[in-house]
CHARMM internal coordinates of N, CA and C (Angstrom, degrees):
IC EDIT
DIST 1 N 1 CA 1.4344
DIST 1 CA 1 C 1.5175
ANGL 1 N 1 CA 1 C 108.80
DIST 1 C 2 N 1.1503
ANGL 1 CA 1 C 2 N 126.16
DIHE 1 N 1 CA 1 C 2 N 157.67
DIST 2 N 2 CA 1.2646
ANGL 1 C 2 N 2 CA 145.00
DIHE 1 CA 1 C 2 N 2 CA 177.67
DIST 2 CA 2 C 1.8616
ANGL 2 N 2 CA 2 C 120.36
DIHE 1 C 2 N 2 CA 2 C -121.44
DIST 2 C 3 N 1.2977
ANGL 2 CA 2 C 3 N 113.40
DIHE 2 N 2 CA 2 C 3 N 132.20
DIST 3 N 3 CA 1.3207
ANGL 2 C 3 N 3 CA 114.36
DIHE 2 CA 2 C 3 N 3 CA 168.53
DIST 3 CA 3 C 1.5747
ANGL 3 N 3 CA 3 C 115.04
DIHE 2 C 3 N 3 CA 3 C -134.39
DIST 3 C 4 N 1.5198
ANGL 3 CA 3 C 4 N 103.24
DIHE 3 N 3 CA 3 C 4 N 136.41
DIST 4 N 4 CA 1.2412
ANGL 3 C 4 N 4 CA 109.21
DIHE 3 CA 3 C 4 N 4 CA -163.22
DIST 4 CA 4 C 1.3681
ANGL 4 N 4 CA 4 C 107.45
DIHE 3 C 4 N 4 CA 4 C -80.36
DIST 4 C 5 N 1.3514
ANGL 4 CA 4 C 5 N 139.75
DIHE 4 N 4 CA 4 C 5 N 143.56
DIST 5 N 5 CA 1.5684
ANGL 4 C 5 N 5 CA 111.02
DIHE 4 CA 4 C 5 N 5 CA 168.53
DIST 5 CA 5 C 1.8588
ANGL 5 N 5 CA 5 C 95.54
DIHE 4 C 5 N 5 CA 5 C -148.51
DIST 5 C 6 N 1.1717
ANGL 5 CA 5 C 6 N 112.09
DIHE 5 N 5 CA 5 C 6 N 162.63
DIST 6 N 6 CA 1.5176
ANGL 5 C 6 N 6 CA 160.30
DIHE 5 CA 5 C 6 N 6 CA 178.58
DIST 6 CA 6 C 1.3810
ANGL 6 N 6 CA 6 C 88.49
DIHE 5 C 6 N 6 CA 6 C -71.90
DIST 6 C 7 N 1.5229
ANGL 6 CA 6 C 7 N 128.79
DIHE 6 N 6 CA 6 C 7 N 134.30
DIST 7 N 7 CA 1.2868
ANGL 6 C 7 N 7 CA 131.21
DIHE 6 CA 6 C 7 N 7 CA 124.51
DIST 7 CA 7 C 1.6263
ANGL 7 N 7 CA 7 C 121.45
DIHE 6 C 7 N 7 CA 7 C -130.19
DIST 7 C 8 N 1.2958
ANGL 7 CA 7 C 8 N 122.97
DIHE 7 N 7 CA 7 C 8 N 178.34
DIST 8 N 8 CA 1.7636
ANGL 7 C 8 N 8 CA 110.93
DIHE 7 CA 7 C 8 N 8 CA -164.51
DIST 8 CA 8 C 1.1396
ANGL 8 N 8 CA 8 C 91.39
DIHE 7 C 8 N 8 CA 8 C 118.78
DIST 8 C 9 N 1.5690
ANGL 8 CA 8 C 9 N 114.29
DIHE 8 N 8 CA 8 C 9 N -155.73
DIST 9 N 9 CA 1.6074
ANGL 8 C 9 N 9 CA 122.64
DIHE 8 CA 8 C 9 N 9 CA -126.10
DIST 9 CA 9 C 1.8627
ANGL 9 N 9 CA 9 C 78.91
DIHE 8 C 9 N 9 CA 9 C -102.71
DIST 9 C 10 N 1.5133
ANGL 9 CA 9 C 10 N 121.42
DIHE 9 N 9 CA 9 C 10 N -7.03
DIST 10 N 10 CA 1.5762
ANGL 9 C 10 N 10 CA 114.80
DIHE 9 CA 9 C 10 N 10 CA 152.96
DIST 10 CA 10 C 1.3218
ANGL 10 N 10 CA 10 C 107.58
DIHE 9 C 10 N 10 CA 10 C -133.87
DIST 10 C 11 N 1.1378
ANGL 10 CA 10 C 11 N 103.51
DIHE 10 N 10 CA 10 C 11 N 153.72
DIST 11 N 11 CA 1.2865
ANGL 10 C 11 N 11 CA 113.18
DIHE 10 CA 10 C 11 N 11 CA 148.75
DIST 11 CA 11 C 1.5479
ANGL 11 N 11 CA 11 C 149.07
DIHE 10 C 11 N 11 CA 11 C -98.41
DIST 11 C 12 N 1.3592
ANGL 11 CA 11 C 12 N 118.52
DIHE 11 N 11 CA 11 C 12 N 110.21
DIST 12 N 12 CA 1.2629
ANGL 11 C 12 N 12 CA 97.86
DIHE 11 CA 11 C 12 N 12 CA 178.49
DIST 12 CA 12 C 1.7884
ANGL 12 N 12 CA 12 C 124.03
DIHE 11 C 12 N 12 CA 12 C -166.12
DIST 12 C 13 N 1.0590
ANGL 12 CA 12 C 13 N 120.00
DIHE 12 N 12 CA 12 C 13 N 137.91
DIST 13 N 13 CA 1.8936
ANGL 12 C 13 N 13 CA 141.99
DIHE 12 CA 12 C 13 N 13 CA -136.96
DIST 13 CA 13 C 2.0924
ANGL 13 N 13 CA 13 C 82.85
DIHE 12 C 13 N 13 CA 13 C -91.83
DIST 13 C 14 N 1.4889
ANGL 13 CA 13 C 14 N 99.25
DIHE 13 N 13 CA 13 C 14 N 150.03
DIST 14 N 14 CA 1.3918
ANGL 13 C 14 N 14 CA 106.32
DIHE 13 CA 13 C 14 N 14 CA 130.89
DIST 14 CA 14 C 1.3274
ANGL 14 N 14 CA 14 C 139.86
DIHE 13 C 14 N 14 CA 14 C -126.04
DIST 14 C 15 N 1.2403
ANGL 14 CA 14 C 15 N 140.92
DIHE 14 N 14 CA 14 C 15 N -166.01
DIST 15 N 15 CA 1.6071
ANGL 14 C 15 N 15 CA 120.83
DIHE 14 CA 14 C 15 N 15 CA -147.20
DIST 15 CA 15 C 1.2833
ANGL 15 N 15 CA 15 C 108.91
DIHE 14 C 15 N 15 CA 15 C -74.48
DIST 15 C 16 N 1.2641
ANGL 15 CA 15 C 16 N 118.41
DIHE 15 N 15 CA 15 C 16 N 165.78
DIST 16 N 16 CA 1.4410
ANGL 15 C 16 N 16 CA 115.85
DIHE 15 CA 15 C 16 N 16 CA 156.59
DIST 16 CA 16 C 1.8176
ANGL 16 N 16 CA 16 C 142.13
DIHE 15 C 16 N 16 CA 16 C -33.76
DIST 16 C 17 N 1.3340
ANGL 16 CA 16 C 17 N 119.71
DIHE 16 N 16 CA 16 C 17 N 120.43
DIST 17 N 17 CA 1.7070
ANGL 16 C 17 N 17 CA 93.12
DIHE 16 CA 16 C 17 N 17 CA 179.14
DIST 17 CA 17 C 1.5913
ANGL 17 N 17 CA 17 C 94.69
DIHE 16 C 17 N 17 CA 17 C -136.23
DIST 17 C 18 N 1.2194
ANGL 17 CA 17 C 18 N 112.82
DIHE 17 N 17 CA 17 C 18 N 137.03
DIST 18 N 18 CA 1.7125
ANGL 17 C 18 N 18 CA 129.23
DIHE 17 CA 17 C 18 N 18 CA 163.93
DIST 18 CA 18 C 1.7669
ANGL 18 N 18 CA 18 C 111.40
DIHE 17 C 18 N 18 CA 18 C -31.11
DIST 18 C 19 N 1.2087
ANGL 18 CA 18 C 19 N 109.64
DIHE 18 N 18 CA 18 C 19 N 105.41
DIST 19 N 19 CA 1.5420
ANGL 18 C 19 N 19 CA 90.78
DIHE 18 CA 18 C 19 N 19 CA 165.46
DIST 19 CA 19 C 1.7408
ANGL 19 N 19 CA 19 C 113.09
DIHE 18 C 19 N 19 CA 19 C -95.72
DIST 19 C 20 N 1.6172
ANGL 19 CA 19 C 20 N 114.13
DIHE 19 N 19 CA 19 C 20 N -2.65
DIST 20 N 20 CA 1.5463
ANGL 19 C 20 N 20 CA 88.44
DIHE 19 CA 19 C 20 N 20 CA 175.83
DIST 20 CA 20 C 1.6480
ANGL 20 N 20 CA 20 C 83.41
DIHE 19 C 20 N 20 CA 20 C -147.18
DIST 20 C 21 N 1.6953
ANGL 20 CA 20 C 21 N 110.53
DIHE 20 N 20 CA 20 C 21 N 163.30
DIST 21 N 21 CA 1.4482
ANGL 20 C 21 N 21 CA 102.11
DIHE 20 CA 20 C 21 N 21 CA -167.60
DIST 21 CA 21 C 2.0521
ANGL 21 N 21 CA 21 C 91.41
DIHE 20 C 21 N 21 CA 21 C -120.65
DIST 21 C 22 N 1.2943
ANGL 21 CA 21 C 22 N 104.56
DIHE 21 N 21 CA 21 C 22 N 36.46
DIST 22 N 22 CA 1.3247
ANGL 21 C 22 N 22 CA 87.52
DIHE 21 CA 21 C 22 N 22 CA -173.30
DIST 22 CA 22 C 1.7638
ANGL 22 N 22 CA 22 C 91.60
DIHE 21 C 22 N 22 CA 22 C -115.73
DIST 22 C 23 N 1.4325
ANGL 22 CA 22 C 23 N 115.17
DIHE 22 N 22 CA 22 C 23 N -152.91
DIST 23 N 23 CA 1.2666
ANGL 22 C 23 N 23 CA 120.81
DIHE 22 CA 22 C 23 N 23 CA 169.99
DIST 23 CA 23 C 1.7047
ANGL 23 N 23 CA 23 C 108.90
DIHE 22 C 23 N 23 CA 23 C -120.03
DIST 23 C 24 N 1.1822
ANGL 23 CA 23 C 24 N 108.74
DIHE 23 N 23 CA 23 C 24 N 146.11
DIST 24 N 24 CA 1.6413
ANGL 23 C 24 N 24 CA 100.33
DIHE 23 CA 23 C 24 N 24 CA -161.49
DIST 24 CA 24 C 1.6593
ANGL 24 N 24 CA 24 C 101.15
DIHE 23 C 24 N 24 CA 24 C -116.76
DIST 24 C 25 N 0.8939
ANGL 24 CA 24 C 25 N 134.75
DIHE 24 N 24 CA 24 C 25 N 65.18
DIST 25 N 25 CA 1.4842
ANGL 24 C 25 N 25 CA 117.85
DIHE 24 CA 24 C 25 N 25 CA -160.55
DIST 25 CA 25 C 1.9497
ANGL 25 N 25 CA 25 C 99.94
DIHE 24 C 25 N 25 CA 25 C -166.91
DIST 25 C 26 N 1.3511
ANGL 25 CA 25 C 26 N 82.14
DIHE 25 N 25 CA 25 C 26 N 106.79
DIST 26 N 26 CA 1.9106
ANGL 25 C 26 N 26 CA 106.00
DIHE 25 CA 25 C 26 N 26 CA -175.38
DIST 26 CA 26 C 1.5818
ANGL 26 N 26 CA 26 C 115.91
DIHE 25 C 26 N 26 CA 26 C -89.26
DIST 26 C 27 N 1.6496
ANGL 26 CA 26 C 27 N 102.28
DIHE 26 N 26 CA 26 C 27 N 111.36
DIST 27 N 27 CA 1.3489
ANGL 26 C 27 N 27 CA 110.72
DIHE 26 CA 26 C 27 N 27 CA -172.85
DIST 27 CA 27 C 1.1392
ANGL 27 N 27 CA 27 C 114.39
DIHE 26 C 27 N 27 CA 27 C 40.12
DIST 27 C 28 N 1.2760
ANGL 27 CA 27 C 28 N 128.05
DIHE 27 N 27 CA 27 C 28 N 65.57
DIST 28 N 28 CA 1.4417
ANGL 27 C 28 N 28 CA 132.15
DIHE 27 CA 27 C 28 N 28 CA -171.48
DIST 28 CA 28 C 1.2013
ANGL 28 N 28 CA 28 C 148.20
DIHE 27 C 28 N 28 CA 28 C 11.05
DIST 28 C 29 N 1.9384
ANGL 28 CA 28 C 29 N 93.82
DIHE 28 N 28 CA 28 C 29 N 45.17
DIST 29 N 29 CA 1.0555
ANGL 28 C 29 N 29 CA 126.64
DIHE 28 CA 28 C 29 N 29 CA 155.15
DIST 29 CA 29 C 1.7059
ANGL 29 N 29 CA 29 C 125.27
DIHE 28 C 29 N 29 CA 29 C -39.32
DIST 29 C 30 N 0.9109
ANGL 29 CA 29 C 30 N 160.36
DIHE 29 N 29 CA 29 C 30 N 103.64
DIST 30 N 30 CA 1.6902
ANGL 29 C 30 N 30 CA 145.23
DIHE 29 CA 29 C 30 N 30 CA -172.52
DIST 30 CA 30 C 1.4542
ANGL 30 N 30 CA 30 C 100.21
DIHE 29 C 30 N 30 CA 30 C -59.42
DIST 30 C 31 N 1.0685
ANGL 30 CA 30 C 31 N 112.37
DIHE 30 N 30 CA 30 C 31 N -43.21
DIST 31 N 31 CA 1.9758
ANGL 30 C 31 N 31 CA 111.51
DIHE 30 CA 30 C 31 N 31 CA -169.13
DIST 31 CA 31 C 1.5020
ANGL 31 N 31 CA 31 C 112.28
DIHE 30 C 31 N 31 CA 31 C -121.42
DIST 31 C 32 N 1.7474
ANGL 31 CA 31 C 32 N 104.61
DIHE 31 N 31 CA 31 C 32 N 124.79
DIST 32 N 32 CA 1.5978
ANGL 31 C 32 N 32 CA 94.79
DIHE 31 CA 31 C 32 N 32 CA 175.37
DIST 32 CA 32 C 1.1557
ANGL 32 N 32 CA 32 C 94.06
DIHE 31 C 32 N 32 CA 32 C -157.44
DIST 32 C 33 N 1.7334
ANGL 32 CA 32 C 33 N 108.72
DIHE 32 N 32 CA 32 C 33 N 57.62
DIST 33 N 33 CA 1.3557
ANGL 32 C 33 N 33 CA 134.09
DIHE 32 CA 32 C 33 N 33 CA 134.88
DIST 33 CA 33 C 1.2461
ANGL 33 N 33 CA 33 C 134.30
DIHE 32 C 33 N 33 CA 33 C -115.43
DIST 33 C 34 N 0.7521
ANGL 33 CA 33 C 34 N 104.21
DIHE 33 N 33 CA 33 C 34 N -144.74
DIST 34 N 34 CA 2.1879
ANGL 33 C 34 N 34 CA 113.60
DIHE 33 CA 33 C 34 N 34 CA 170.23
DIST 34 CA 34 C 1.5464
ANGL 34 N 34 CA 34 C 108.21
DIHE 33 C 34 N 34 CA 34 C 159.36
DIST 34 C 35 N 1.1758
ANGL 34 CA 34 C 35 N 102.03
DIHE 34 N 34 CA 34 C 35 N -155.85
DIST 35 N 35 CA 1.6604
ANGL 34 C 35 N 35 CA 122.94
DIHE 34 CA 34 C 35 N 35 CA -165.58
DIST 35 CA 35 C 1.1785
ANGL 35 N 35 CA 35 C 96.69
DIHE 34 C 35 N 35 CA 35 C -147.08
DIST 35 C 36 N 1.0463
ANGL 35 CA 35 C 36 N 135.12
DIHE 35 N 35 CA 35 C 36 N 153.23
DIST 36 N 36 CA 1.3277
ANGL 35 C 36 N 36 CA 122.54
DIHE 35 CA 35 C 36 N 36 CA 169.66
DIST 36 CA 36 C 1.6737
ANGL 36 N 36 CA 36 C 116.60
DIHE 35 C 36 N 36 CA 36 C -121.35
DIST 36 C 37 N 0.7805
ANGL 36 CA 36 C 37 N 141.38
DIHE 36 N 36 CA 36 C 37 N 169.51
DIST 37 N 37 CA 1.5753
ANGL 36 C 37 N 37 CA 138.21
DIHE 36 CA 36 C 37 N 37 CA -173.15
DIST 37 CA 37 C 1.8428
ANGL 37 N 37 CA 37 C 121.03
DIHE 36 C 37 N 37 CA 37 C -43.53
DIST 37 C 38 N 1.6483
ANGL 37 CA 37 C 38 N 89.34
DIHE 37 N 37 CA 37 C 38 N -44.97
DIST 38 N 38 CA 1.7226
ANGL 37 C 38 N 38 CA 105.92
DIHE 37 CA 37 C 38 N 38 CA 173.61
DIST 38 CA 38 C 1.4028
ANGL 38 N 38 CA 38 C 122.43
DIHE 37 C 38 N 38 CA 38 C -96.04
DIST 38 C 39 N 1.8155
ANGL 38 CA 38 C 39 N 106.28
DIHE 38 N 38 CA 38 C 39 N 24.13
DIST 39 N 39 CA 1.3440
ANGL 38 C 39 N 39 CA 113.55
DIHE 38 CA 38 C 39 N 39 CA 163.55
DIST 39 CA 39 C 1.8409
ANGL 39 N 39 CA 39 C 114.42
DIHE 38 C 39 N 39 CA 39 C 83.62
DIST 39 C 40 N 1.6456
ANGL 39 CA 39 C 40 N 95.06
DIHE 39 N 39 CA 39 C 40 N 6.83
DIST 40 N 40 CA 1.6386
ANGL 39 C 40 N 40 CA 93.12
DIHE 39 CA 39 C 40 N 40 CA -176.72
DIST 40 CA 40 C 1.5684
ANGL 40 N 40 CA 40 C 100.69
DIHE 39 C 40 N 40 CA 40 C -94.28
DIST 40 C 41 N 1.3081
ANGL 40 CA 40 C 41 N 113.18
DIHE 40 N 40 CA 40 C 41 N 141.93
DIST 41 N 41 CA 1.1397
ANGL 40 C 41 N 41 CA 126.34
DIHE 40 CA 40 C 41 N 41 CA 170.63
DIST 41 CA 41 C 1.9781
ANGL 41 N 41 CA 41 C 106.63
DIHE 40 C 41 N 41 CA 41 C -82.83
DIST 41 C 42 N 1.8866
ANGL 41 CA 41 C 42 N 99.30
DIHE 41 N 41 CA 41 C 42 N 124.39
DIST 42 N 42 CA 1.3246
ANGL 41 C 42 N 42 CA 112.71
DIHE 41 CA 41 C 42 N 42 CA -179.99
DIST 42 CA 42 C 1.5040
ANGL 42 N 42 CA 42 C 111.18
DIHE 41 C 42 N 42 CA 42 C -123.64
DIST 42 C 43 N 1.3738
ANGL 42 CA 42 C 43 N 123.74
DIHE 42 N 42 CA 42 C 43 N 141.05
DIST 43 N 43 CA 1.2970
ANGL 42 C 43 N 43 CA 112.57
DIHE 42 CA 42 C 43 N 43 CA -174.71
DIST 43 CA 43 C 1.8747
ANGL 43 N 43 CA 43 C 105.10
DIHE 42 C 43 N 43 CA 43 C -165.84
DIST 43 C 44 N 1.1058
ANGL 43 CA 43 C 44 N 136.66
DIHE 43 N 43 CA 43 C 44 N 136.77
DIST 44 N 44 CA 1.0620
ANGL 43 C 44 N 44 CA 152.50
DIHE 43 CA 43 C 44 N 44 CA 178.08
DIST 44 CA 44 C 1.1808
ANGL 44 N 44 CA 44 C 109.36
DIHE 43 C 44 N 44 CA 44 C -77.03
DIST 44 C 45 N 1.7941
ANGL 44 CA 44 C 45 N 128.83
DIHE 44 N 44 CA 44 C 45 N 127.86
DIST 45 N 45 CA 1.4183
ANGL 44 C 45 N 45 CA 137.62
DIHE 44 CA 44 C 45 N 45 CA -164.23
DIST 45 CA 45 C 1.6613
ANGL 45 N 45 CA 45 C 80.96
DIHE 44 C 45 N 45 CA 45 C -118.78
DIST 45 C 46 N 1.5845
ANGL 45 CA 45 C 46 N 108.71
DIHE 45 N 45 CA 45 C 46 N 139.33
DIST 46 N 46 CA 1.6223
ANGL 45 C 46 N 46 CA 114.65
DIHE 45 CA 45 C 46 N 46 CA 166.77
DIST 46 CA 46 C 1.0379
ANGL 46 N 46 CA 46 C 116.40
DIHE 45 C 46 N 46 CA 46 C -72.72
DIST 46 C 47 N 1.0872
ANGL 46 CA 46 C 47 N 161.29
DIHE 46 N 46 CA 46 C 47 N 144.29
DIST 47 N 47 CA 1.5656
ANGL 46 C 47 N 47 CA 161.48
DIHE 46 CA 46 C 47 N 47 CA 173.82
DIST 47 CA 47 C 1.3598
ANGL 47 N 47 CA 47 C 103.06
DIHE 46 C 47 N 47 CA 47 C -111.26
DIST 47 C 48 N 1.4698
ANGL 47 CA 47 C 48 N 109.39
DIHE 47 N 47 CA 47 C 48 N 171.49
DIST 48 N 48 CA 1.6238
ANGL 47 C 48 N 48 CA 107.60
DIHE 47 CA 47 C 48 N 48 CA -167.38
DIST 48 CA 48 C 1.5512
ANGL 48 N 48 CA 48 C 110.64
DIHE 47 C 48 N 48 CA 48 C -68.80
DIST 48 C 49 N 1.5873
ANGL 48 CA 48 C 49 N 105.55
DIHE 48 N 48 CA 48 C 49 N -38.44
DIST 49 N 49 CA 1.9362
ANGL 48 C 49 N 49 CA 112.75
DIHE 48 CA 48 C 49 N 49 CA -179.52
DIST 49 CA 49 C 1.5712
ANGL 49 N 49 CA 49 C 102.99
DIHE 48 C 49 N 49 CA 49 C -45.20
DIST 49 C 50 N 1.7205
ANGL 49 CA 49 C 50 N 122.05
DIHE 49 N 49 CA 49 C 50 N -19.63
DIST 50 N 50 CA 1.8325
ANGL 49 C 50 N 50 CA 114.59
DIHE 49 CA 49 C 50 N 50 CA -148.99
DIST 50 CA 50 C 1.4540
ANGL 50 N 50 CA 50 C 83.48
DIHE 49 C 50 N 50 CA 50 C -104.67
DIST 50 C 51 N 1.7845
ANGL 50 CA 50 C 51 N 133.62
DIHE 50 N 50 CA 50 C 51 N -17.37
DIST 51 N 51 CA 1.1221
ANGL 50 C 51 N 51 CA 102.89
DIHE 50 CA 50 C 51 N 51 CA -179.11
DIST 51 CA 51 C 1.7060
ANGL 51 N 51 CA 51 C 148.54
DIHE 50 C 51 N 51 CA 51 C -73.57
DIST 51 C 52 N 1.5224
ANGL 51 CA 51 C 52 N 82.98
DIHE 51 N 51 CA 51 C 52 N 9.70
DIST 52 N 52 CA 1.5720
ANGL 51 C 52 N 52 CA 86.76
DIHE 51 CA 51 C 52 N 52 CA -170.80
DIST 52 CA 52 C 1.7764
ANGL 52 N 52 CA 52 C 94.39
DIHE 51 C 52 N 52 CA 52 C -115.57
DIST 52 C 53 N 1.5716
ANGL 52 CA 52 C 53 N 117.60
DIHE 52 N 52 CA 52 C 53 N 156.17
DIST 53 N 53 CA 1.5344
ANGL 52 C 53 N 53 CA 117.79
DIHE 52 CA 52 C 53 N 53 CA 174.07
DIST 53 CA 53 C 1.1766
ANGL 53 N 53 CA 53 C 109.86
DIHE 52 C 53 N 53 CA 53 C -47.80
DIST 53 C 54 N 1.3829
ANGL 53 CA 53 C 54 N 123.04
DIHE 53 N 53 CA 53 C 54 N 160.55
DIST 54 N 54 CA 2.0119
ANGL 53 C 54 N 54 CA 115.05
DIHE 53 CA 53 C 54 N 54 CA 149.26
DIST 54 CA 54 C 0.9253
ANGL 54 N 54 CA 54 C 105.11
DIHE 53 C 54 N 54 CA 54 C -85.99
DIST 54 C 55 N 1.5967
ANGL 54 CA 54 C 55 N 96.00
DIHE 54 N 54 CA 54 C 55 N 150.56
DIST 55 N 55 CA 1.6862
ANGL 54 C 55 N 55 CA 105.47
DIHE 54 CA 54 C 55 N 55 CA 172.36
DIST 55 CA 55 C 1.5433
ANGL 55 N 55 CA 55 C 123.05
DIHE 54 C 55 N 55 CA 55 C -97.23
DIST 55 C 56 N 1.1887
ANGL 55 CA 55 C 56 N 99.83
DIHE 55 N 55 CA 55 C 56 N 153.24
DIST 56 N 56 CA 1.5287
ANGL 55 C 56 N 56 CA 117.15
DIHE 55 CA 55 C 56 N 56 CA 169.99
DIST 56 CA 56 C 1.1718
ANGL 56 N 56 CA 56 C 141.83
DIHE 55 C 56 N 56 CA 56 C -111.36
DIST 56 C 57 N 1.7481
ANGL 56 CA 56 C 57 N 104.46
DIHE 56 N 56 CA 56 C 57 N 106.16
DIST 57 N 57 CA 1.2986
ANGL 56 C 57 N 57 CA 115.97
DIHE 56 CA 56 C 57 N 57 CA -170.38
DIST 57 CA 57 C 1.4000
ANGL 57 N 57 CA 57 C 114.60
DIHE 56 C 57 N 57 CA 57 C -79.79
DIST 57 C 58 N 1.2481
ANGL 57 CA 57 C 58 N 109.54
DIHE 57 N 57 CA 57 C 58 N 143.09
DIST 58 N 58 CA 1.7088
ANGL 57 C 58 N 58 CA 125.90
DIHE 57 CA 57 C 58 N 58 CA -176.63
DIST 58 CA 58 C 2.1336
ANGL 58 N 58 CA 58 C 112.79
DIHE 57 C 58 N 58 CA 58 C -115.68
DIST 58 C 59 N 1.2613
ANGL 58 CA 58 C 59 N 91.71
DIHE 58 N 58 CA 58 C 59 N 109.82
DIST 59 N 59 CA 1.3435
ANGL 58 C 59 N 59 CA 92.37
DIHE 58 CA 58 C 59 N 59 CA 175.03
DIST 59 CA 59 C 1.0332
ANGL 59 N 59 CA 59 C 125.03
DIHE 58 C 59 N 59 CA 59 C -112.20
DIST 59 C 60 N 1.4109
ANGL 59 CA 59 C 60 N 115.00
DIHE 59 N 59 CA 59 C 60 N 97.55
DIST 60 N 60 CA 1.6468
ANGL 59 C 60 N 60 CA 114.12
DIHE 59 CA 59 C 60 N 60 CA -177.59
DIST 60 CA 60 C 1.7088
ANGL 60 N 60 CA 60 C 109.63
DIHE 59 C 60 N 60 CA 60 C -90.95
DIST 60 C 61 N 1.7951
ANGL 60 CA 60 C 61 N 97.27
DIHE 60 N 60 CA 60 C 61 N 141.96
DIST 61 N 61 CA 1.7486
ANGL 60 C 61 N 61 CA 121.62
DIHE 60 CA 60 C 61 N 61 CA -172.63
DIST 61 CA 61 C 1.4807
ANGL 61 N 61 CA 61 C 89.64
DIHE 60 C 61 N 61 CA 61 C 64.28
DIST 61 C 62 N 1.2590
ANGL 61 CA 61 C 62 N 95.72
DIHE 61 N 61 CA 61 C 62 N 73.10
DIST 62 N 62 CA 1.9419
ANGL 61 C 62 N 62 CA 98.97
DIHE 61 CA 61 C 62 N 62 CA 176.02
DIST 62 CA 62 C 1.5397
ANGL 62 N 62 CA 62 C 89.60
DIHE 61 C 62 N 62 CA 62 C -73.50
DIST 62 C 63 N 1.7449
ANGL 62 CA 62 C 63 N 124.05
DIHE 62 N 62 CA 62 C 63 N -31.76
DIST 63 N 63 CA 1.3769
ANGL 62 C 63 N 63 CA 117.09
DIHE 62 CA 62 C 63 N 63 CA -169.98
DIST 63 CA 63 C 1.3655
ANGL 63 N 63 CA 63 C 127.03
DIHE 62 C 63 N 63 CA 63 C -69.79
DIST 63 C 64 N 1.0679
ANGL 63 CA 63 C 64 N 94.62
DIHE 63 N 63 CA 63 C 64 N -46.49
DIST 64 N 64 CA 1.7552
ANGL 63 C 64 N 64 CA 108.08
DIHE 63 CA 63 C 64 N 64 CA 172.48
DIST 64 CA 64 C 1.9530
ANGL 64 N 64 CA 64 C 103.51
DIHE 63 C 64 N 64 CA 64 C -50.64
DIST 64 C 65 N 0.9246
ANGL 64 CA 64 C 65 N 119.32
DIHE 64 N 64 CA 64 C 65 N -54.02
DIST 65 N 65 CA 1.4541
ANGL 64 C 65 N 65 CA 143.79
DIHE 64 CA 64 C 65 N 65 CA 175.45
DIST 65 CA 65 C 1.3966
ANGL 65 N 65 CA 65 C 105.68
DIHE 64 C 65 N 65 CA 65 C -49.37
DIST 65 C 66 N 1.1182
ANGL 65 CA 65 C 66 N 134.40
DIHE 65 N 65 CA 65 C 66 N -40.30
DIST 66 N 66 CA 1.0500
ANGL 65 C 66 N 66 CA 119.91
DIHE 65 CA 65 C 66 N 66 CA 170.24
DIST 66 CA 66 C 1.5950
ANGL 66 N 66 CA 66 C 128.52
DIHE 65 C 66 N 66 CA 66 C -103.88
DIST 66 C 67 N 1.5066
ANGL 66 CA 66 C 67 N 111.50
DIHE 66 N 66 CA 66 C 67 N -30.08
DIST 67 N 67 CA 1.2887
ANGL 66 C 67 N 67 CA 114.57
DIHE 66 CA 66 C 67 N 67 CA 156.21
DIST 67 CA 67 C 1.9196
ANGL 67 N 67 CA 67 C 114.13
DIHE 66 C 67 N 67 CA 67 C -59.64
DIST 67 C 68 N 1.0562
ANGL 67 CA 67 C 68 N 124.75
DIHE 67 N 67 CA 67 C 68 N -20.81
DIST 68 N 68 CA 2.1190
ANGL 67 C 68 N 68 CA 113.92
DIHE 67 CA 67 C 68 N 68 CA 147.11
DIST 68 CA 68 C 1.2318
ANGL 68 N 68 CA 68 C 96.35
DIHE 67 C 68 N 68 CA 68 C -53.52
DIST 68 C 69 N 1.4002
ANGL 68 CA 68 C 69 N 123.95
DIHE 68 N 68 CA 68 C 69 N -53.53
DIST 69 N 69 CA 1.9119
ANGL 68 C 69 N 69 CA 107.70
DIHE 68 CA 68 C 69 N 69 CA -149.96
DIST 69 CA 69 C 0.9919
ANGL 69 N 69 CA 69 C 61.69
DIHE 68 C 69 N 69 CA 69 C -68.82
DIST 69 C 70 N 1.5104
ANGL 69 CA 69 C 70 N 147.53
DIHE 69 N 69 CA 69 C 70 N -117.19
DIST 70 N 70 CA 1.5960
ANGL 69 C 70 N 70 CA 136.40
DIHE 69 CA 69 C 70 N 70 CA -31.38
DIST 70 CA 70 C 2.0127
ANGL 70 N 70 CA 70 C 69.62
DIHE 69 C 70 N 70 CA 70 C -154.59
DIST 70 C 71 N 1.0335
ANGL 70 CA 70 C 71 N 122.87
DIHE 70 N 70 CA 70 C 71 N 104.65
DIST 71 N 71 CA 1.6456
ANGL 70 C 71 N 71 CA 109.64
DIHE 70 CA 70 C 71 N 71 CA -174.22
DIST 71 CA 71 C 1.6785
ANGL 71 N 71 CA 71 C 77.74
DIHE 70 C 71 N 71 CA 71 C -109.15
DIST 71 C 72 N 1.4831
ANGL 71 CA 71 C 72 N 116.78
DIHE 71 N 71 CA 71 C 72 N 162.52
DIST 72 N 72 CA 1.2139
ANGL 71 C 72 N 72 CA 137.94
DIHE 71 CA 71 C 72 N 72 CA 171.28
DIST 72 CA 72 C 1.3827
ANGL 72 N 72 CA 72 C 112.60
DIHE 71 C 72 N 72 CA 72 C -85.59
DIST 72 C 73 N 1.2485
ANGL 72 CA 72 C 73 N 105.02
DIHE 72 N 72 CA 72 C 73 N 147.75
DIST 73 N 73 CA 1.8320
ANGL 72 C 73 N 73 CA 122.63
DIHE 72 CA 72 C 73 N 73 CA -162.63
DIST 73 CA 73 C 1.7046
ANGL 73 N 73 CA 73 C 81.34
DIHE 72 C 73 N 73 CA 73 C -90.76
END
COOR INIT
IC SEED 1 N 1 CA 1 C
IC BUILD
């Protein structure tokens, strides 16, 4: 969200307004924005491919497994 505000000899904000209507938050990451040095705001949008975990493949006797492919001369 964003709030606009007044500064000078008063101060003063108006209400709150949505600047994005999605959800911003990668594998439940807390932060997947920033600032960047020159004041630009950077931030990662999830896309449908990011909504699911990655998976993790497990290869057991990776050795055996590869000495078939890869047999020695």
């Amino acid at each position: 969200m964003a709030v606009a505000v007044r500064t000078g000899s008063t101060f003063g904000f108006k209400p709150p307004t949505w600047l994005f209507d999605s959800r911003y938050r990668i594998f439940g990451q807390p932060w997947s924005y920033d600032v960047a040095a020159d004041d630009r705001f950077l931030m990662i949008k999830q896309t449908t491919e990011m909504q699911t975990a990655p998976q993790v493949v497990a290869v057991l006797n990776w050795s055996e497994e590869l000495k078939r492919l890869v047999p020695a001369k």
